[in-house]
N, C-alpha and C positions, 0 to 999 in steps of 0.2 A: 351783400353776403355777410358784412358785420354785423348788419343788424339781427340776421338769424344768429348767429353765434349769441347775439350778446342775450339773445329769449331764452335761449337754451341755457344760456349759461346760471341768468336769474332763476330759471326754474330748478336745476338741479344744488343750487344751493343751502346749506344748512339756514334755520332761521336762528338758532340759541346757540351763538358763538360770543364767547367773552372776550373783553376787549383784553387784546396783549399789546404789553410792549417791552422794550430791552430789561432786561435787570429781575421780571419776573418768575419765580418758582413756582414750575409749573408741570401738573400730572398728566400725562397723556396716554388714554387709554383705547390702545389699540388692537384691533381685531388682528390674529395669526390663525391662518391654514394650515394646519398640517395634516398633509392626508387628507383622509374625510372628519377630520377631528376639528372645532375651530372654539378658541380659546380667547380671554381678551389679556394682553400684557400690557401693564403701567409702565412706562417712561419716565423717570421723574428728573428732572433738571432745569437748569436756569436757560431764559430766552436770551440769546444772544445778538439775535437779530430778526426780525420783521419784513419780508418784500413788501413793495409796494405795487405788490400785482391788483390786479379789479376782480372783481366776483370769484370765478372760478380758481383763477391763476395765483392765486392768494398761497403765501409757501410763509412759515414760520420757520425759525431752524431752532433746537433746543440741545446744550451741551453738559454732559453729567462726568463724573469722573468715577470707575470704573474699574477696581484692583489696582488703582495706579495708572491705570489710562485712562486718556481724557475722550471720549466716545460725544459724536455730532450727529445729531438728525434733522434733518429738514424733512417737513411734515405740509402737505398741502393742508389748509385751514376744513376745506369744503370734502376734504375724501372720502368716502363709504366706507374706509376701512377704520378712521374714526370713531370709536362710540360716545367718548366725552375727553374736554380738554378743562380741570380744577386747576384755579389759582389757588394757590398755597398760600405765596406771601408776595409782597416786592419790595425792592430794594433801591434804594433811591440813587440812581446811576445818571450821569452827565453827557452820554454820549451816546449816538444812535445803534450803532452798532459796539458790540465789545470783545471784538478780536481779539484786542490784549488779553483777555482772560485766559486764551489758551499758553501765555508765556506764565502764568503765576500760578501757583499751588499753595493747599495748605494756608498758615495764618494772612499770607497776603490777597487772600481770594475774600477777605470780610470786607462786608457790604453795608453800612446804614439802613434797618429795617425804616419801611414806611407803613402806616396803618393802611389794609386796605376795607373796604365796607361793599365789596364787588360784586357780591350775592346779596345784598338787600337791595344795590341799585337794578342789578338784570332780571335778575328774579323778585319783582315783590310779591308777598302773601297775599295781599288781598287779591290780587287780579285772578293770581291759580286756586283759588280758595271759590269765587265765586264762580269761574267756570266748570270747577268740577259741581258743585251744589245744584246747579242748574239744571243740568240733565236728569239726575236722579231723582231730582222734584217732577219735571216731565214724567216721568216712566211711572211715576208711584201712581199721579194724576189719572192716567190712560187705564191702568190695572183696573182701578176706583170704577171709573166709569162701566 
């Protein structure tokens, strides 16, 4: 029976998911229902921690601070309600999880920026440059004829 779960589970999975980990600032941009009205709302805040669930079970949690309150969400990686999750920046952190951060506020919440380069590694040009190129040479070809 696991192994059906686990077909299912590969198949309903994102394929362009970026790698996260603790320390990173990061946009999460989420679909809301309201009504019959549906809208996408940005998230934006540091990862605080990572599960180490498998395919489906994959949970990020991301914490922002908020008029003065500190506001937590954990976000399943693979959800439908997902439309995209941008790396911003990161911040060069020692430790896997960062709890502590919900005891500090203000100048003691500064972090060591790190360079990141995380959309030339996931996304290269050239790869989505020639697949779009390709079809439309197809179609022009087919017209011709």
């Amino acid at each position: 029976m696991s192994k059906i779960l686990q077909e299912f589970g590969n198949q309903s999975c994102k394929d362009s998911v970026p790698e996260l980990k603790s320390g990173y600032l990061v946009a999460v941009h989420q679909k809301i229902k309201e009504g019959n009205k549906e809208r996408v709302q940005i998230f934006q805040g540091t990862v605080i921690k990572t599960n180490a669930g498998y395919g489906v079970n994959d949970t990020f949690t991301v914490r922002k601070i908020s008029e003065g309150v500190g506001v937590e969400k954990t976000y399943p990686i693979h959800s439908p309600t997902i439309v995209k999750i941008e790396v911003i920046r990161g911040y060069k952190v020692r430790q896997a999880k960062l709890h502590y951060l919900r005891a500090l506020s203000g100048k003691a919440l500064r972090m060591k920026e790190i360079p990141l380069n995380l959309k030339e590694k996931l996304f290269p040009k050239t790869e989505t440059a020639k697949t779009e190129e390709a079809p439309a040479e197809e179609v022009k070809e087919e017209k011709a004829a």
